[in-house]
C-alpha positions as CSV (number, residue, x, y, z in Angstrom):
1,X,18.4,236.0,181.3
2,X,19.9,238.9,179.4
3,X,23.5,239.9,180.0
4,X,23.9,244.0,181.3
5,X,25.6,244.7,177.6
6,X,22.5,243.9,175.9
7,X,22.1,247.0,173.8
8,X,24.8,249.1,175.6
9,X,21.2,250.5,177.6
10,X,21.3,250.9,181.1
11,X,19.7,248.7,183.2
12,X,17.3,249.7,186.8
13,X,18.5,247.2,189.1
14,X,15.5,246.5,191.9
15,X,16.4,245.1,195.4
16,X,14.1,242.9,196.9
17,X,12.3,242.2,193.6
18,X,10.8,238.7,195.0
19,X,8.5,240.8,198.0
20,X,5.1,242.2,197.6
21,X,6.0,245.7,196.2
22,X,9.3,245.1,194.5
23,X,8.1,242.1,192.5
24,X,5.4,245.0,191.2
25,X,7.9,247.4,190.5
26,X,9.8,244.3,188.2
27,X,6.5,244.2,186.5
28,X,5.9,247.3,185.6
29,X,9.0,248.2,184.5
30,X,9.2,245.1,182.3
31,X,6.1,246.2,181.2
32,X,7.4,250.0,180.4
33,X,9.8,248.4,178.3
34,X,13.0,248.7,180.6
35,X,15.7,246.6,180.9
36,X,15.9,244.7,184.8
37,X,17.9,243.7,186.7
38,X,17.2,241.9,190.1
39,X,19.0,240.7,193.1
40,X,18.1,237.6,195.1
41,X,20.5,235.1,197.2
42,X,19.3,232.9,195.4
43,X,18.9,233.4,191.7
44,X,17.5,229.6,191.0
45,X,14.1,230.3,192.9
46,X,13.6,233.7,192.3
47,X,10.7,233.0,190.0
48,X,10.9,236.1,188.3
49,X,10.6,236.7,184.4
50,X,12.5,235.2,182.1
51,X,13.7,238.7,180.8
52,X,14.7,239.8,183.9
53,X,18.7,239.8,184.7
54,X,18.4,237.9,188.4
55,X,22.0,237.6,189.5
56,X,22.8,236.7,193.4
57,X,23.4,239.2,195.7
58,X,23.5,240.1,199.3
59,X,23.2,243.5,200.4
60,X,24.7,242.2,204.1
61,X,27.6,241.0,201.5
62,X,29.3,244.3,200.4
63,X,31.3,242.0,197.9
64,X,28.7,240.5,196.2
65,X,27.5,244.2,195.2
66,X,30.3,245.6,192.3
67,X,28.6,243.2,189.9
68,X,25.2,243.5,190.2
69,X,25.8,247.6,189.7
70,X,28.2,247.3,186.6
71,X,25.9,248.7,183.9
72,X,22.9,249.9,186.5
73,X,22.5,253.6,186.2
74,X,19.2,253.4,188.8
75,X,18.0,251.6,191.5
76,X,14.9,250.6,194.0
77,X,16.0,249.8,197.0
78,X,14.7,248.0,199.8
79,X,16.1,248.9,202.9
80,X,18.3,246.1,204.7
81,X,18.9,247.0,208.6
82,X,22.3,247.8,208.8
83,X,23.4,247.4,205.4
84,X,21.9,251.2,203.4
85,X,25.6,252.2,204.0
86,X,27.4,249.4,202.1
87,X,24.5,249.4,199.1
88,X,25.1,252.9,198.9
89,X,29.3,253.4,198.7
90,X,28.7,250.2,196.3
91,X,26.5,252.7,194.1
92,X,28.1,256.0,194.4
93,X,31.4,253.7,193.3
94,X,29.7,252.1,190.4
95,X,28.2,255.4,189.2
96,X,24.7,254.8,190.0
97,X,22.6,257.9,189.1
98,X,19.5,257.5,190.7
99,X,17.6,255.9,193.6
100,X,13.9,255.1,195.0
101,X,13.9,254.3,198.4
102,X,10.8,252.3,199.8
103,X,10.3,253.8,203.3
104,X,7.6,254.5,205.7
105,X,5.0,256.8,206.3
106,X,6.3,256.4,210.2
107,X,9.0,258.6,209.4
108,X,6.5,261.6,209.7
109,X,5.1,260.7,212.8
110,X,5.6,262.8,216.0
111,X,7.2,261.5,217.8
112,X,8.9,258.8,215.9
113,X,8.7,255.4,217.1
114,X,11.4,252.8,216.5
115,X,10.1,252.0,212.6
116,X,10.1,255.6,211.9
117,X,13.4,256.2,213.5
118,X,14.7,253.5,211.3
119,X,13.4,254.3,208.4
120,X,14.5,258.4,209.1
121,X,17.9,257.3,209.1
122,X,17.9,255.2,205.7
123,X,16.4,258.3,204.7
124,X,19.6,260.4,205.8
125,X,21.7,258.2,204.7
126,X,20.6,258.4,201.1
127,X,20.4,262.3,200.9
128,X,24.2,262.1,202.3
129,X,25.1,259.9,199.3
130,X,25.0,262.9,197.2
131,X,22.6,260.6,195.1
132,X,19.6,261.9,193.0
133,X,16.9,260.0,194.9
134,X,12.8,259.5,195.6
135,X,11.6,258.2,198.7
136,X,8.8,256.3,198.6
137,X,6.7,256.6,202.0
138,X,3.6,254.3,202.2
139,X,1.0,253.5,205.6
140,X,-0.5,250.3,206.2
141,X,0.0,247.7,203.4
142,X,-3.4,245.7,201.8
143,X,-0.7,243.1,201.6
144,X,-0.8,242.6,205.4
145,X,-3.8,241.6,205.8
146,X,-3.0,238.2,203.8
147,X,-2.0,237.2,207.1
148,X,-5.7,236.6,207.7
149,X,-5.7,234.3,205.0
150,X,-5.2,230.9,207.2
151,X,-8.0,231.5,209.1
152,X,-10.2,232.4,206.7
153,X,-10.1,229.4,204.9
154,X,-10.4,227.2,207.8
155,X,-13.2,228.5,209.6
156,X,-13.8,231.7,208.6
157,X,-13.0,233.7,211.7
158,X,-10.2,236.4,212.0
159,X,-8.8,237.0,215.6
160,X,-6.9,240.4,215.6
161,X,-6.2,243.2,218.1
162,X,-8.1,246.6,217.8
163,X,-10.6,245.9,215.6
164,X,-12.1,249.3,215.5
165,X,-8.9,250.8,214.8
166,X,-8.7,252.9,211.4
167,X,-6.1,252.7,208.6
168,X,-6.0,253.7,205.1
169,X,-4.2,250.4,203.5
170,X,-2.5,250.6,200.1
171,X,-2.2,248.2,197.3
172,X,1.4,247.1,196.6
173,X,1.0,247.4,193.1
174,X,0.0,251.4,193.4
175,X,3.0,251.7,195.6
176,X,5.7,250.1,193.4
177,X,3.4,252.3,190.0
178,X,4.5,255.6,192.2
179,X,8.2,253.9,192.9
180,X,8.0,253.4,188.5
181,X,7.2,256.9,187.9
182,X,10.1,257.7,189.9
183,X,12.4,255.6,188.4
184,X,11.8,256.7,185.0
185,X,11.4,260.1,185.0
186,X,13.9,263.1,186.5
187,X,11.0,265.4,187.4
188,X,10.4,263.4,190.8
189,X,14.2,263.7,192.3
190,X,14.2,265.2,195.8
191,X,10.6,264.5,196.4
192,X,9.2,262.4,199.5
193,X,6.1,260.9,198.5
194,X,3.4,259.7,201.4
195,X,1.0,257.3,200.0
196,X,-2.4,256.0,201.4
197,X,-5.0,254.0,199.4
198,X,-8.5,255.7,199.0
199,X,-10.4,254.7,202.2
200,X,-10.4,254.7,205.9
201,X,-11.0,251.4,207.3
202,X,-11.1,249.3,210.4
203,X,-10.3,245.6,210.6
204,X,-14.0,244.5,211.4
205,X,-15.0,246.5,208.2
206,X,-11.9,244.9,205.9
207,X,-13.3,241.8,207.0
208,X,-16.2,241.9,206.1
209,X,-15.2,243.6,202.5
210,X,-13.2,240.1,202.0
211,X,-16.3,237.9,203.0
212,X,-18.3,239.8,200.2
213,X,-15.9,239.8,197.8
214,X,-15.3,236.1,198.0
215,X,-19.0,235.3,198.9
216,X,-18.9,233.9,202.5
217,X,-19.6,234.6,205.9
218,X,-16.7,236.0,208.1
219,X,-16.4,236.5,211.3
220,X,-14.1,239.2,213.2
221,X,-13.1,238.2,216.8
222,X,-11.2,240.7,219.1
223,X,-7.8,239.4,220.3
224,X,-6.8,241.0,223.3
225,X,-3.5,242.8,222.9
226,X,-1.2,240.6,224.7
227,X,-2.2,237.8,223.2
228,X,-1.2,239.3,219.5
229,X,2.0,240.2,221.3
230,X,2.9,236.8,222.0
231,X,1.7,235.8,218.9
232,X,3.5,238.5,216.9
233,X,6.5,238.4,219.0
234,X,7.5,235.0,217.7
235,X,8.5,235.7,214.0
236,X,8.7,239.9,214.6
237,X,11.2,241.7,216.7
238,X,9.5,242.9,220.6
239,X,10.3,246.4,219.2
240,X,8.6,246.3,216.2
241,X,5.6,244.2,217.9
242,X,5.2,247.2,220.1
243,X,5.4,250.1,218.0
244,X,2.8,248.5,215.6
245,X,0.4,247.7,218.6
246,X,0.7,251.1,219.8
247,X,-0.5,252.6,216.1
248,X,-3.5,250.9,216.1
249,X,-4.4,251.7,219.8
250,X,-4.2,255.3,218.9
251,X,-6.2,254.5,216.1
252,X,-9.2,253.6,217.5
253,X,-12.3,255.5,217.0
254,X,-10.9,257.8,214.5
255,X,-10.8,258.1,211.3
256,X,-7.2,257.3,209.1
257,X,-6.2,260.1,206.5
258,X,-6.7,259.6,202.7
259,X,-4.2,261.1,200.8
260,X,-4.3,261.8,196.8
261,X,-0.7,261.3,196.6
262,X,-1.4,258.0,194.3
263,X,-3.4,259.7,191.6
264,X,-1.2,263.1,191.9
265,X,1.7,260.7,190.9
266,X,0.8,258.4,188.3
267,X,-2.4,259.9,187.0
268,X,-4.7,257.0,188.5
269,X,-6.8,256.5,191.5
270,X,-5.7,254.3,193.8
271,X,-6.8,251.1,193.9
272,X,-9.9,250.1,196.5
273,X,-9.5,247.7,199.3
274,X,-12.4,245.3,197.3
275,X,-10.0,245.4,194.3
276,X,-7.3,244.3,196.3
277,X,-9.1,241.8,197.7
278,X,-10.2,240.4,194.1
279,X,-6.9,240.3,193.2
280,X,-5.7,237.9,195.5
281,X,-9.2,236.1,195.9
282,X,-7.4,233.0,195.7
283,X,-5.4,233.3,198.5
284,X,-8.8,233.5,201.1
285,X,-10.6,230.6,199.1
């Protein structure tokens, strides 16, 4: 673990560096030759890179902040209900420069529902911070459908809700490259960036791109809604459970935007739903 005096360079401190898209962004900064640092409540099973600065933070802790921000001049942050506020008078304090905000591509919807409304008002809170920042605004996640992943190795048959309903899912590693680009160059302050990956696809077809890709026979069975409520409902809030429900049922039978954002951004198409798959092969086998 290096120290934050290492060289007297400022480090990028990432939030949430152990989930799908911030353990990306550690990467690829790493790999950019950056100095990281990365918060977790607990440092010890982070699992992160040895060069990476973990130290144990809390953003529902404001105390736990000033420390991880001494010698941070920028930051990816992953939004903790309730808690932009404290990160952010932490920052401004500590003379933090420059943030990327992961958001959502709810917050352009019309009208809002409760994830876009949330995600709106990390959104204002940032711009009030009188902090240079990026917000990062992707759809439906690739990573989501790991869920599946159970099923499909016991018996091969994914049970979901709206089957036919279209989304354009992204890789988290194209998300956190845009979140990088960000990060390390001035030119993208003030922008909101909405990201999709490069195809429109249902459930029953995403299905069936796994089975290829890992060379077996799947099977896509529809689960009525109220049963995925229930289902969902148990580790999700009833709010959230609805709101995503509600997307797909309006996204039946139609076909999801593709937007270019991805490429525009870091110069590279985004990555297909059969390259995702690959790289987590291992987790449907």
């Amino acid at each position: 673990m290096r120290g934050d005096r290492d060289g007297g360079t400022p480090m990028i401190l990432v939030t949430g560096a152990t989930g799908n898209v911030g353990r990306q962004v550690v990467d690829q900064l790493l790999e950019a030759g950056e100095r990281v640092r990365a918060t977790s409540r607990d440092p010890a099973r982070a699992g992160l890179p040895a060069e990476v600065d973990v130290r144990r933070a809390d953003l529902r802790d404001p105390d736990t902040l000033p420390a991880v921000l001494d010698g941070v001049d920028r930051a990816y942050l992953f939004p903790v209900p309730g808690q932009v506020g404290g990160f952010l008078a932490a920052a401004r304090k500590a003379g933090l420069r420059r943030i990327v905000l992961l958001s959502s591509q709810a917050v352009t919807f019309d009208p809002r529902d409760v994830i876009g409304r949330a995600h709106a008002e990390y959104e204002r809170a940032v711009e009030e911070s009188g902090l240079a920042w990026t917000f990062v605004r992707p759809g439906a996640f690739m990573a989501n459908d790991l869920a599946w992943a159970p099923a499909i190795r016991a018996d091969g048959v994914v049970r979901a809700p709206y089957g036919r309903a279209a989304t354009a899912p992204i890789h988290e590693r194209d998300i956190a490259a845009v979140a990088v680009r960000a990060l390390l160059d001035d030119g993208h302050a003030g922008r909101a960036y909405e990201l999709t990956g490069p195809e429109s696809l249902t459930a029953v077809e995403r299905v069936r791109l796994i089975g290829a890709s890992i060379g077996r026979d799947l099977r896509y069975e529809e689960q009525p809604p109220d049963e995925a409520r229930r289902q969902m409902a148990t580790h999700t809030p009833p709010a959230i459970v609805d709101a995503v429900l509600s997307i797909l049922a309006s996204a039946v039978g139609a076909g999801a935007p593709v937007l270019p954002t991805v490429e525009e951004v870091t110069g590279r198409p985004a990555a297909s739903y059969t390259r995702w798959v690959g790289d987590h092969a291992a987790d449907f086998r």
